[in-house]
TIPALO-390851 format. One record per residue: residue in three letters; x, y, z of N, C-alpha, C, CB in turn. Coordinates in pm, whole numbers, plus 50000, padded with zeros to 5 digits. Glycine has a CB too. Layout:
R  type   n.px   n.py   n.pz  ca.px  ca.py  ca.pz   c.px   c.py   c.pz  cb.px  cb.py  cb.pz
R   ALA      X      Y      Z      X      Y      Z      X      Y      Z      X      Y      Z
...
//
This chain:
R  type   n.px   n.py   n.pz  ca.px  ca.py  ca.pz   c.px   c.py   c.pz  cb.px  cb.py  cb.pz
R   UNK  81080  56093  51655  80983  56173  51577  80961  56310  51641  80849  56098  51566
R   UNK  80923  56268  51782  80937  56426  51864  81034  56581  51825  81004  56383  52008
R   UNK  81145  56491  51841  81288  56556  51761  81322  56595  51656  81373  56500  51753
R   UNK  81255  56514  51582  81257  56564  51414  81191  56691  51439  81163  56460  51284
R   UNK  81058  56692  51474  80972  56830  51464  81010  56909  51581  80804  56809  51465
R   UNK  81044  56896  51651  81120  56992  51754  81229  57122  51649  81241  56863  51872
R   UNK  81296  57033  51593  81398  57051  51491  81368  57125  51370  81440  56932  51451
R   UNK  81260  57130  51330  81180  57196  51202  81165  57289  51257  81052  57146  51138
R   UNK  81059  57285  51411  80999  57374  51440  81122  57513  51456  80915  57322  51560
R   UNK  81226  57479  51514  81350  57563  51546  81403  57616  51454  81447  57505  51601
R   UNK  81465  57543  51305  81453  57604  51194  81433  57683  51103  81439  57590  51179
R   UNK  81304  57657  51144  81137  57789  51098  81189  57894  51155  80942  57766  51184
R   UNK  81141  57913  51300  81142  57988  51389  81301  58073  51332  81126  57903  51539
R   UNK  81444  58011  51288  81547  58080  51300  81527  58140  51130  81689  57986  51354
R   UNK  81452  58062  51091  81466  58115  50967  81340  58293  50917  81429  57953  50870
R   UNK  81263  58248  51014  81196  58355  51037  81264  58498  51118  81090  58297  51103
R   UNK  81345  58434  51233  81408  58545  51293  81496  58622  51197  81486  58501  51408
R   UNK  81581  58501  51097  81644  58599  51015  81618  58676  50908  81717  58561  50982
R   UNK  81520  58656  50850  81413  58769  50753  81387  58903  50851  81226  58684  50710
R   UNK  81337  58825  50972  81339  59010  51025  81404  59081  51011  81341  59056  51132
R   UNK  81556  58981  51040  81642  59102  51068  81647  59140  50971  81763  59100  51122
R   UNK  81692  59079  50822  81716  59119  50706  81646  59268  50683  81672  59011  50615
R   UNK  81484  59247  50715  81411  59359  50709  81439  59497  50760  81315  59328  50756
R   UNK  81462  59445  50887  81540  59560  50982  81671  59640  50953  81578  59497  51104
R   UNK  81752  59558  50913  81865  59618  50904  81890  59739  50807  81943  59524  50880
R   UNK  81840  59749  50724  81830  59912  50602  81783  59978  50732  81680  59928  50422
R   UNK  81668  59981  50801  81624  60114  50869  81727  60126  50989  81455  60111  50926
R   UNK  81783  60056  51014  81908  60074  51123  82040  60117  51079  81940  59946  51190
R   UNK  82057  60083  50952  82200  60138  50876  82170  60261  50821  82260  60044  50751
R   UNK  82042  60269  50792  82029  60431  50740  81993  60508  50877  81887  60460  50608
R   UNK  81914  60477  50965  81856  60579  51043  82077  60599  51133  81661  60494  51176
R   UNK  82132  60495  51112  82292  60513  51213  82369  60651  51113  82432  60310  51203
R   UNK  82365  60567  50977  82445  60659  50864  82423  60797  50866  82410  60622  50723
R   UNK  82259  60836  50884  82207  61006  50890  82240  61050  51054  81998  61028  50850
R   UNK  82219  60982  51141  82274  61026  51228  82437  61024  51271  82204  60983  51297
R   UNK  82539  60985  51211  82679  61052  51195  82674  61120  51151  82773  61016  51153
R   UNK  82616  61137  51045  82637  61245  50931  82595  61383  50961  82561  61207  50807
R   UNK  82421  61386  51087  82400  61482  51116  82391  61537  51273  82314  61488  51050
R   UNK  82388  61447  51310  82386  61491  51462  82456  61622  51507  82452  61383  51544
R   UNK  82533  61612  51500  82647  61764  51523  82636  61851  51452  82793  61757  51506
R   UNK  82537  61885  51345  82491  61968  51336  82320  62021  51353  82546  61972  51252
R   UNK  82292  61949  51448  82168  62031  51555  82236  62114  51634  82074  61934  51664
R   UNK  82178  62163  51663  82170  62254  51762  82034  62397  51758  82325  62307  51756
R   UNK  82016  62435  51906  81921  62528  51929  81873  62619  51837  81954  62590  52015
R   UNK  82030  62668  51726  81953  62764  51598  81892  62673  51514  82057  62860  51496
R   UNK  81957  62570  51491  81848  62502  51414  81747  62478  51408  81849  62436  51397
R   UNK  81688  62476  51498  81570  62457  51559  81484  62573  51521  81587  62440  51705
R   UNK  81560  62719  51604  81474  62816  51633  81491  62934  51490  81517  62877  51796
R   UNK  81628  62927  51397  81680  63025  51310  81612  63021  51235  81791  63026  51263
R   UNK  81637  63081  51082  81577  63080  50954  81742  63116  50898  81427  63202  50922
R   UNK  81739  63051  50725  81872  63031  50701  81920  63156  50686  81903  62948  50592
R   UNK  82048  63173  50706  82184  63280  50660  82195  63277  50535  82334  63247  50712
R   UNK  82261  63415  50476  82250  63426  50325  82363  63352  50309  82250  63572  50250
R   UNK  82383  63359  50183  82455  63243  50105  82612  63309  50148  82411  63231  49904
R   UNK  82707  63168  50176  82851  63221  50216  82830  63216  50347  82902  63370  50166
R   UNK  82705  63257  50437  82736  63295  50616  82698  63156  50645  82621  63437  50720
R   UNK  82787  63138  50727  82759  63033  50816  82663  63016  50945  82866  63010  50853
R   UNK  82582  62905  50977  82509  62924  51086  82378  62903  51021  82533  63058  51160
R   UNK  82255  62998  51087  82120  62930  51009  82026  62824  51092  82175  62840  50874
R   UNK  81975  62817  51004  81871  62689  51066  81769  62701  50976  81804  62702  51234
R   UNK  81638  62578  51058  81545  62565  50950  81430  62551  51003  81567  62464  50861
R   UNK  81383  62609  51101  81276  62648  51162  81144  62667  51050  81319  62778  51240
R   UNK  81164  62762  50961  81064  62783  50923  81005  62665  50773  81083  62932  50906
R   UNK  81148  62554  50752  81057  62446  50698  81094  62339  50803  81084  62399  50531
R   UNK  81062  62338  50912  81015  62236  51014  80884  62287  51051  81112  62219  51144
R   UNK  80828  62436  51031  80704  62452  51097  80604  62457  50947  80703  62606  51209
R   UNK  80708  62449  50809  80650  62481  50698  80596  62321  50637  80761  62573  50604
R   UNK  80662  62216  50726  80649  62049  50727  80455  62042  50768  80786  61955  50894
R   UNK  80517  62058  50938  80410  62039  50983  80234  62130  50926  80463  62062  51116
R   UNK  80275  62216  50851  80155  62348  50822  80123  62196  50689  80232  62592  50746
R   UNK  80162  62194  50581  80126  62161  50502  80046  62009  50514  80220  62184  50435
R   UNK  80158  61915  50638  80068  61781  50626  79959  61821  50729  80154  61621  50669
R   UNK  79976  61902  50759  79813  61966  50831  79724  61992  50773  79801  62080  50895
R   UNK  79750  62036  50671  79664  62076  50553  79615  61971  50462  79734  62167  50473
R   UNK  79704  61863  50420  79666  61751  50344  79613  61652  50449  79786  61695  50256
R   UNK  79628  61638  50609  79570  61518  50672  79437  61548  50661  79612  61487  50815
R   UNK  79443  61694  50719  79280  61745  50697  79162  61713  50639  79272  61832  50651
R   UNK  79234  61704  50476  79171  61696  50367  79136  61570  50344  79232  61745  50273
R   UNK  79243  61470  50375  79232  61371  50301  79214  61244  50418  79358  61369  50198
R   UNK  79253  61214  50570  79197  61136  50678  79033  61145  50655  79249  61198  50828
R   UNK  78938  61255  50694  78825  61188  50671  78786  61139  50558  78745  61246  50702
R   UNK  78810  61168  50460  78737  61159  50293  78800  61033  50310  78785  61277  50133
R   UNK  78900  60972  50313  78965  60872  50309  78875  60748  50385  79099  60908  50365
R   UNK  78856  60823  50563  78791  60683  50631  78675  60623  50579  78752  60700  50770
R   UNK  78590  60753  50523  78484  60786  50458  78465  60681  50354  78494  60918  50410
R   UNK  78598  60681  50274  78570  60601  50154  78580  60411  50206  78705  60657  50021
R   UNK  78679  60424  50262  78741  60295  50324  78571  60243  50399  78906  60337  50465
R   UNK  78495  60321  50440  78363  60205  50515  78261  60189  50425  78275  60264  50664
R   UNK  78297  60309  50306  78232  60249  50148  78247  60132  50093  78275  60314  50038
R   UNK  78374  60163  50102  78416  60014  50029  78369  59877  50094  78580  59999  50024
R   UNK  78426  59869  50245  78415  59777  50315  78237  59729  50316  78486  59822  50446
R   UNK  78171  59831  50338  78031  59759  50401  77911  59805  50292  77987  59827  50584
R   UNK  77985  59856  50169  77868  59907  50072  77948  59867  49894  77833  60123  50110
R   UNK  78000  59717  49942  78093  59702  49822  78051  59686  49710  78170  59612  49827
R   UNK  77915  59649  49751  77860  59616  49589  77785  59712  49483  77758  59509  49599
R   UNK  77810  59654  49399  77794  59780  49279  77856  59811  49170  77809  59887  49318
R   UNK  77844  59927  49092  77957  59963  49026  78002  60125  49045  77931  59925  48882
R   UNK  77912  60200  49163  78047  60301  49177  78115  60216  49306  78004  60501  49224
R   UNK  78050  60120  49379  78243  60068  49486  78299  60045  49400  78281  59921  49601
R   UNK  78299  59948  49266  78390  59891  49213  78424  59999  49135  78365  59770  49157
R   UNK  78405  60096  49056  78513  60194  48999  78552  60273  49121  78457  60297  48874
R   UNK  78519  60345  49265  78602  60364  49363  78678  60289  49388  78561  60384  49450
R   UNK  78703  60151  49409  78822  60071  49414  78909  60082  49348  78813  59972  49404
R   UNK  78878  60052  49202  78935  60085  49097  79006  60252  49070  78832  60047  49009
R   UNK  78974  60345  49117  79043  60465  49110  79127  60444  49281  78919  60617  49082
R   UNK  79079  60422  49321  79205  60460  49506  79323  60346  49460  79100  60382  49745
R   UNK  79249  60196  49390  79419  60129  49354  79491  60211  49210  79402  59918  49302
R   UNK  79441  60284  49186  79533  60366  49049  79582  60481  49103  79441  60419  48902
R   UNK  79542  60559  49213  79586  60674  49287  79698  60594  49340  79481  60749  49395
R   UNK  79688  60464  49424  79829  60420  49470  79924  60457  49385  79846  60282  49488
R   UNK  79951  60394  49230  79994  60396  49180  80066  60502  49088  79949  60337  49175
R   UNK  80012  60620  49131  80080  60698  49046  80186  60763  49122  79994  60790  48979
R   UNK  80291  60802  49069  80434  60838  49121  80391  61046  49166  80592  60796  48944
R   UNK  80425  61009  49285  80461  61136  49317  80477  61331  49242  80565  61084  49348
R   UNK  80558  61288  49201  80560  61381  49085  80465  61415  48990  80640  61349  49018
R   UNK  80425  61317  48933  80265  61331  48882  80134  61377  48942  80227  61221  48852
R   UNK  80143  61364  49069  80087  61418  49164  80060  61567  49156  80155  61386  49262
R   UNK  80233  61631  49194  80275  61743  49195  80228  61826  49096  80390  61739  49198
R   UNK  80291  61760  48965  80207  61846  48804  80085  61841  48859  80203  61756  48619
R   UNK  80037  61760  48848  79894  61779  48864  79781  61851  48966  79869  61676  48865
R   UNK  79887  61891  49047  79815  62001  49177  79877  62123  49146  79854  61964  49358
R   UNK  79984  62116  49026  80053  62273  48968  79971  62312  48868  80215  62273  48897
R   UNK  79834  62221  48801  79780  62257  48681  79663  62301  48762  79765  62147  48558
R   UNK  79557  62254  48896  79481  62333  48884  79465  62392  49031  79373  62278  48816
R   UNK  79594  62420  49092  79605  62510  49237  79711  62639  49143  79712  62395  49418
R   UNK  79807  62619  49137  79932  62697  49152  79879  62770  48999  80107  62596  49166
R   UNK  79827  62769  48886  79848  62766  48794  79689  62864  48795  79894  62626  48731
R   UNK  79572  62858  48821  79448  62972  48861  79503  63065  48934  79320  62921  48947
R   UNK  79582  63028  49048  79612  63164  49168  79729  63213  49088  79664  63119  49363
R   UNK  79809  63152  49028  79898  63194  48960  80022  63250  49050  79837  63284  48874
R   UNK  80028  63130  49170  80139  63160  49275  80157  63034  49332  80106  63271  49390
R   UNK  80271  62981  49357  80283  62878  49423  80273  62884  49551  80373  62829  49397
R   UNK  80198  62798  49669  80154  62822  49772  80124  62676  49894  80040  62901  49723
R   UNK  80097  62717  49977  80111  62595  50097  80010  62533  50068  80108  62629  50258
R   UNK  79860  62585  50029  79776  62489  49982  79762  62383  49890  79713  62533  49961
R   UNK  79840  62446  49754  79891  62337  49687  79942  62272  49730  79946  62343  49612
R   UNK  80014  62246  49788  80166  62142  49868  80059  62084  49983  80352  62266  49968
R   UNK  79938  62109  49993  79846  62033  50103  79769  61955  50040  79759  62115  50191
R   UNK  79729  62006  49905  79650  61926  49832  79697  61828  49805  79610  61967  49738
R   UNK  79841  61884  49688  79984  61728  49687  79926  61591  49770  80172  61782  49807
R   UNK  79972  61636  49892  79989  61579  49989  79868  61494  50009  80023  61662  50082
R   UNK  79736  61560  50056  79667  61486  50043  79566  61381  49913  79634  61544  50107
R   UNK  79632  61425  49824  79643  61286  49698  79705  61213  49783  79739  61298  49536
R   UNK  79805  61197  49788  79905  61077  49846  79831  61047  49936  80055  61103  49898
R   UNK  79766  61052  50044  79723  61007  50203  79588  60958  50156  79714  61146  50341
R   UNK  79535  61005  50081  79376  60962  50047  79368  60791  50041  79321  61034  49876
R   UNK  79444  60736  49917  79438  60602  49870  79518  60526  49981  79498  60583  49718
R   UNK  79605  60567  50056  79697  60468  50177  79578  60486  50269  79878  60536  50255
R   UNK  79522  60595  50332  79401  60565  50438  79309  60518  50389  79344  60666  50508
R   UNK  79208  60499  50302  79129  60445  50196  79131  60300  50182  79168  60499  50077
R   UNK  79260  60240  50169  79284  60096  50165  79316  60030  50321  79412  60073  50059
R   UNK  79356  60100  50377  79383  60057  50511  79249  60048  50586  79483  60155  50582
R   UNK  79189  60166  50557  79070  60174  50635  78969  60023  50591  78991  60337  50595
R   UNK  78959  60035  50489  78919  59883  50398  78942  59772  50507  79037  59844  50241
R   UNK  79079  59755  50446  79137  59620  50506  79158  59643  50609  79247  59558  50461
R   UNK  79102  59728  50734  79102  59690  50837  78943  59647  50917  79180  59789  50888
R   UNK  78911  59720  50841  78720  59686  50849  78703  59560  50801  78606  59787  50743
R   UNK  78725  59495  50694  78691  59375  50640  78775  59287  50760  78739  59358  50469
R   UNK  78812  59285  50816  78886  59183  50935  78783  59133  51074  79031  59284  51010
R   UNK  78702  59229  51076  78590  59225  51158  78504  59157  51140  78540  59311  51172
R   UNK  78466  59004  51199  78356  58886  51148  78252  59014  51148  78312  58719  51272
R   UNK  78164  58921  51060  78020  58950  51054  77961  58953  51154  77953  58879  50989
R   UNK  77921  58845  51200  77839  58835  51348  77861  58946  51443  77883  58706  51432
R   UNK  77965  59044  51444  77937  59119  51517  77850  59263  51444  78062  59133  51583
R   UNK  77877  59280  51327  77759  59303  51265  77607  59357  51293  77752  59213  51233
R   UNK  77604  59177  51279  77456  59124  51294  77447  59138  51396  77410  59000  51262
R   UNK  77528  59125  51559  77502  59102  51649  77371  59278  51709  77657  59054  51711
R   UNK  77511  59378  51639  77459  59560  51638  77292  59515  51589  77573  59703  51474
R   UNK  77327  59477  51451  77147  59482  51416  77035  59415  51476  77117  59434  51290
R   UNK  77091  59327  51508  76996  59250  51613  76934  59286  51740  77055  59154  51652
R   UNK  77035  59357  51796  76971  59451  51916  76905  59586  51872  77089  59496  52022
R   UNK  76911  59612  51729  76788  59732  51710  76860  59903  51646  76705  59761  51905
R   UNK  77019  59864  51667  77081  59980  51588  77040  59980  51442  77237  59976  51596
R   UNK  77035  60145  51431  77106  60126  51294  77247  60153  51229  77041  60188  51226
R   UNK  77187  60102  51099  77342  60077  51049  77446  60154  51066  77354  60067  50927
R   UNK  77399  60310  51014  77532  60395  51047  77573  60389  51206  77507  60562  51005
R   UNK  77502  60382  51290  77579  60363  51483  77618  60236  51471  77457  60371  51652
R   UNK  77588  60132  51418  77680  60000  51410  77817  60020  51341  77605  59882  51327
R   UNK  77828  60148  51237  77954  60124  51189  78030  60245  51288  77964  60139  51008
R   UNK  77961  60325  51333  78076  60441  51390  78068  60403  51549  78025  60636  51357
R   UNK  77944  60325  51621  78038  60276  51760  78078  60172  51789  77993  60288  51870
R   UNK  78055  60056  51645  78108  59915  51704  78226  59905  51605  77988  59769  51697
R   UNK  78215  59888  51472  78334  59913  51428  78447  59997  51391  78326  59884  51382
R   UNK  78395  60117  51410  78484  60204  51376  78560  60201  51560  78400  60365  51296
R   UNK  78507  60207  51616  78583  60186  51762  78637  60068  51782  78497  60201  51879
R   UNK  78584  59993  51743  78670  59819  51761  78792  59809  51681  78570  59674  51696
R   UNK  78804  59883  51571  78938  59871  51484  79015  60028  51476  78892  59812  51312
R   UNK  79027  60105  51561  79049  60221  51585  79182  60218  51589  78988  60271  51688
R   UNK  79273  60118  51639  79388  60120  51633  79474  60069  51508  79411  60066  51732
R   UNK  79367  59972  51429  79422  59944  51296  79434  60062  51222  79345  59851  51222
R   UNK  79306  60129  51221  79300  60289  51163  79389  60377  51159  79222  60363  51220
R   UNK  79420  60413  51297  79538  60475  51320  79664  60466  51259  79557  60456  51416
R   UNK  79658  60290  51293  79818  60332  51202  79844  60279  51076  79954  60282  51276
R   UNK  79744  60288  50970  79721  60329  50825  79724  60491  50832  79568  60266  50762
R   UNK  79617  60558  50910  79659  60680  50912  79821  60767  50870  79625  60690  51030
R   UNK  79869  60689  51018  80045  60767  51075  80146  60717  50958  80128  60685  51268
R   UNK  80071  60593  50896  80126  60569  50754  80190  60643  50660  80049  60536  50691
R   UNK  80016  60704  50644  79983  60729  50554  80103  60918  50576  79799  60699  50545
R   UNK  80053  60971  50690  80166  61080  50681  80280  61086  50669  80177  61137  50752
R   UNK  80332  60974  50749  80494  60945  50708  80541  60953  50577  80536  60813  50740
R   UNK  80462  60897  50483  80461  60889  50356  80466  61010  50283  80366  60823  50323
R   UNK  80352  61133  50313  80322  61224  50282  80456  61342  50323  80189  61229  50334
R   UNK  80515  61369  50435  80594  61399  50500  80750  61435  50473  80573  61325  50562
R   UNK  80776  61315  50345  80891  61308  50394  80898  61297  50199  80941  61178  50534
R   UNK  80780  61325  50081  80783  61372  49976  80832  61518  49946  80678  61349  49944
R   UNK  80881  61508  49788  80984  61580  49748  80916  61680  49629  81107  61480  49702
R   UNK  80916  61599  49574  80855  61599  49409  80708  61666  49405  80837  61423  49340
R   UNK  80620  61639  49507  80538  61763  49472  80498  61894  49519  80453  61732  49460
R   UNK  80579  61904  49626  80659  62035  49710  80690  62136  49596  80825  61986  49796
R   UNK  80781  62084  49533  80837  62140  49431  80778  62272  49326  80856  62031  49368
R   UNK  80679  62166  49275  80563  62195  49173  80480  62256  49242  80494  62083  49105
R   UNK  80467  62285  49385  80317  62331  49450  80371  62457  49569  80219  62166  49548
R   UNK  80445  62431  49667  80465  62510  49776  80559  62599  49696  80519  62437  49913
R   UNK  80670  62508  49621  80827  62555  49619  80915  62583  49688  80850  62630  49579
R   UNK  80901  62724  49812  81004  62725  49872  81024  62854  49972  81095  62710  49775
R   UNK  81039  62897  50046  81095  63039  50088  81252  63015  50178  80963  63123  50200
R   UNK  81262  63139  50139  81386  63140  50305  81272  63208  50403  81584  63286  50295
R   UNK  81184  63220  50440  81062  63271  50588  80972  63156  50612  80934  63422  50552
R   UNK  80900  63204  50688  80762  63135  50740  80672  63210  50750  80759  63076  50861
R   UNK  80548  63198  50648  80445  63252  50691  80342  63154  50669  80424  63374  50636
R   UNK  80180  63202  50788  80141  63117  50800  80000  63182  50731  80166  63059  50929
R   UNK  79989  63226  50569  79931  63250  50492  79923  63096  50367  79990  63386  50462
R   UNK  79793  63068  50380  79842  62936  50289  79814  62962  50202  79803  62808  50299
R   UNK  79778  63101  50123  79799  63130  49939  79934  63163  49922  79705  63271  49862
R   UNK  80105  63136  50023  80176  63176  49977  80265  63064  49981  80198  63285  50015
R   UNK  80406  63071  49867  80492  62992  49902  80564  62903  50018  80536  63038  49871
R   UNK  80594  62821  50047  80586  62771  50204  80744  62687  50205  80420  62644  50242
R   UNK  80840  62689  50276  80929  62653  50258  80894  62465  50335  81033  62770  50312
R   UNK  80989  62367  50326  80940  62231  50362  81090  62174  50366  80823  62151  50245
R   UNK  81078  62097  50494  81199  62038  50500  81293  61948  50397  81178  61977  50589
R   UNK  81207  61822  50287  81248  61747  50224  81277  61829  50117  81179  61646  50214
R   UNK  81222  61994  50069  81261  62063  49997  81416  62115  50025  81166  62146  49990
R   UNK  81409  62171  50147  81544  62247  50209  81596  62158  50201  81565  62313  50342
R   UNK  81577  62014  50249  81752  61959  50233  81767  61926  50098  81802  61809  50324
R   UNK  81655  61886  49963  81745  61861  49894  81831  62004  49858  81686  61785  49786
R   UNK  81758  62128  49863  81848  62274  49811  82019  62282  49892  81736  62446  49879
R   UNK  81998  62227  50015  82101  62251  50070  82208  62126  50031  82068  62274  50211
R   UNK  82104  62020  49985  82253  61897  49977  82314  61867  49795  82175  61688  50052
R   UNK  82240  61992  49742  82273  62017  49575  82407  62121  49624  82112  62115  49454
R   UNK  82381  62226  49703  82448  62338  49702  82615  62295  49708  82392  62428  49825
R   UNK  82676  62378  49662  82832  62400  49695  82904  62436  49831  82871  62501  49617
R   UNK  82810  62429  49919  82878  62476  50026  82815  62397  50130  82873  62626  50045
R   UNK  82977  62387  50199  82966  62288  50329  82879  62243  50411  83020  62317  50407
R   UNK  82856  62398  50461  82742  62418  50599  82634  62362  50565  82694  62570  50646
R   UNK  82638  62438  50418  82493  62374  50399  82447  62206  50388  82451  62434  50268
R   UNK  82533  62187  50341  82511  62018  50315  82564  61959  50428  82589  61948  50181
R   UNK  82630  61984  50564  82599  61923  50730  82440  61998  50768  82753  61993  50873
R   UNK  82432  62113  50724  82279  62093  50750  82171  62027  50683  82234  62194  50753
R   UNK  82184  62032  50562  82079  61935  50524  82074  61740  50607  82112  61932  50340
R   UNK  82216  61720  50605  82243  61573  50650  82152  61571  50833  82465  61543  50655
R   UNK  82162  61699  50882  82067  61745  51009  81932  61737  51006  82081  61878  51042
R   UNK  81901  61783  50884  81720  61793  50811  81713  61658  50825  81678  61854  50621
R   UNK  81788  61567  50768  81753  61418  50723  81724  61349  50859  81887  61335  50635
R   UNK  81848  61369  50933  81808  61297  51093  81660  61336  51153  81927  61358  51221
R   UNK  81666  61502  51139  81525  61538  51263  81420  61458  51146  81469  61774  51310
R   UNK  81401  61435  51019  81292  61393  50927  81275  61275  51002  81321  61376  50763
R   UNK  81368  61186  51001  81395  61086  50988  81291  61064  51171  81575  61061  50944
R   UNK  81360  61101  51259  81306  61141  51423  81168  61154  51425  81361  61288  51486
R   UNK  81138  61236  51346  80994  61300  51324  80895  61170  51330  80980  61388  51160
R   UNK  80962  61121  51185  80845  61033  51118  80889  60916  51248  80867  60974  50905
R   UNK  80976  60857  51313  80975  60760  51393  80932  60795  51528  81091  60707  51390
R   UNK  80939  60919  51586  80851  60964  51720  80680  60962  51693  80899  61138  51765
R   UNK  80650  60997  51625  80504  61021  51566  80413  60868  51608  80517  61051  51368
R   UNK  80512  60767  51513  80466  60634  51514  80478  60556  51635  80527  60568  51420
R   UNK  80625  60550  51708  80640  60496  51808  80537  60575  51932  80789  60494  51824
R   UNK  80495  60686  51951  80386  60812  52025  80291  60731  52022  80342  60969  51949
R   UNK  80225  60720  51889  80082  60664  51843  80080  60537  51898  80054  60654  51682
R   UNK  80191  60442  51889  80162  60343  51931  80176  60283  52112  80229  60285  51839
R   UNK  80227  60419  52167  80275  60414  52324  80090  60425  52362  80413  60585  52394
R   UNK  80094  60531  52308  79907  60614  52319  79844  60464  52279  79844  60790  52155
R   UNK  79814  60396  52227  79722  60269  52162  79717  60168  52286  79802  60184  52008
R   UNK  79871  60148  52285  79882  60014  52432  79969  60083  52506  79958  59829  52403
R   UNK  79894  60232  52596  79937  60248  52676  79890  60152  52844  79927  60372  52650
R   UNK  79785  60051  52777  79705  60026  52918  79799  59897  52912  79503  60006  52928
R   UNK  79827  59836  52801  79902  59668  52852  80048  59754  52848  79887  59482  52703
R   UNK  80113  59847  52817  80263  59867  52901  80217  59863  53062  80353  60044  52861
R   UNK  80130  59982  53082  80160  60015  53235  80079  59900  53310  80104  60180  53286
R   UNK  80055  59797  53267  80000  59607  53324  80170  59577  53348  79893  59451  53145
R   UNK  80204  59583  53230  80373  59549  53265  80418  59585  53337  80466  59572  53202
R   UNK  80446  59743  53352  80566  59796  53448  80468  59736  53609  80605  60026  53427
R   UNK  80385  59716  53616  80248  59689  53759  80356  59554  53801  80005  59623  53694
R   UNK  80352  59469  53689  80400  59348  53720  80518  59354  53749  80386  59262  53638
R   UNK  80631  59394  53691  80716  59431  53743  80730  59482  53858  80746  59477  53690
R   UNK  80670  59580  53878  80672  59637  54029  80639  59529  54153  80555  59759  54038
R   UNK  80526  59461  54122  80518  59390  54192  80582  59262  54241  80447  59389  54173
R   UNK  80701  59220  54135  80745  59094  54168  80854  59140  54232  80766  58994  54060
R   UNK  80914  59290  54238  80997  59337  54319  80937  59357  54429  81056  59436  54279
//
């Protein structure tokens, strides 16, 4: 009998290991595929250039790698607090009927596709100034980040028994210091990475760039003006007819790709940086 369930238990366990991998394997065949494809074409101008006219070879894309970071700066801005904001609405003030139509609108914001987004930050940003610009492409953006931090923030608050709660009220807080030093600090790391989510997500959109920033060959760091963006540049460069351009865009895709996986793997070194360096201690010490 021992054996029988020994035997299940092993099973499970292999049958579980292999769903991971299953899971795993797209982000390892794509993150391998963009890096053949682009690696060799980094280099230092890329980094530091702005592109060559059409026909010259060489270039880079400096100014939508700094035109990336300007904009989800602009939409985290906007949309991380309003977001946590809403998420301890929901969680600790659920009852009612504006939580329940706020619920009801952040799960329909999930839902709407990107692009719709975009129109819809081209009808009342781009379309009054009557210029397409980095703010739009921040606003975009933060549509998208609002409802992913919003729900995360939720479901990471609702994970927190009660009793600790009650425990805050019982000693004489009030409510708002029970939610911003016991729970909002006790689940700080769940937060977070709904947050880094939530940008990755934002980051590495196409469709409402389009409709809102559009595009430059410069960088400026005026946000009533057009703003060039990486997921923009590569798709321009991987439509185009010419070579260079499309080994550079396949380059855009890798550093995107880097970006959004340094950010997360960072956030999460920063979170449990205290149980790694317990590890490397132990280590050290059994040497």
């Amino acid at each position: 009998m021992f054996r029988i369930r020994k035997f299940k238990n092993l099973l499970f366990l292999l049958f579980l290991f292999s769903c991971a991998l299953v899971v795993l394997s797209p982000l390892f065949l794509v993150t391998k595929f963009v890096f053949l494809k682009g690696v060799t074409s980094l280099n230092w101008d890329f980094f530091t250039a702005l592109p060559k006219p059409v026909g010259e070879a060489g270039g880079g894309m400096a100014h939508a790698i700094l035109g990336t970071l300007y904009m989800v700066s602009i939409g985290g801005l906007i949309a991380i607090p309003l977001g946590i904001i809403c998420g301890i609405y929901l969680s600790e003030f659920s009852k009612g009927s504006l939580a329940s139509l706020l619920r009801y609108s952040i799960d329909m914001m999930t839902g709407v596709p990107s692009i719709v987004v975009g129109i819809f930050a081209y009808l009342i940003i781009v379309v009054p100034l009557k210029s397409f610009s980095a703010l739009a492409g921040g606003v975009a953006l933060a549509i998208i980040v609002l409802p992913i931090v919003t729900r995360s923030t939720e479901e990471i608050l609702k994970l927190i028994p009660n009793h600790i709660r009650e425990a805050g009220l019982a000693l004489g807080l009030p409510r708002w210091k029970v939610i911003i030093y016991v729970l909002l600090k006790g689940s700080r790391s769940g937060i977070i990475t709904g947050v880094i989510l939530a940008i990755s997500r934002a980051a590495g959109e196409t469709a409402p760039l389009l409709f809102t920033a559009f595009g430059s060959m410069y960088f400026s760091a005026n946000p009533l003006e057009p703003m060039a963006s990486l997921p923009v540049q590569i798709y321009n460069y991987a439509i185009s007819p010419y070579e260079d351009w499309q080994r550079q865009a396949w380059a855009g895709s890798f550093l995107l790709i880097i970006m959004v996986l340094g950010v997360n793997l960072g956030v999460r070194f920063y979170l449990n940086k205290n149980e790694v360096l317990q590890v490397f201690k132990r280590k050290k010490g059994r040497k």
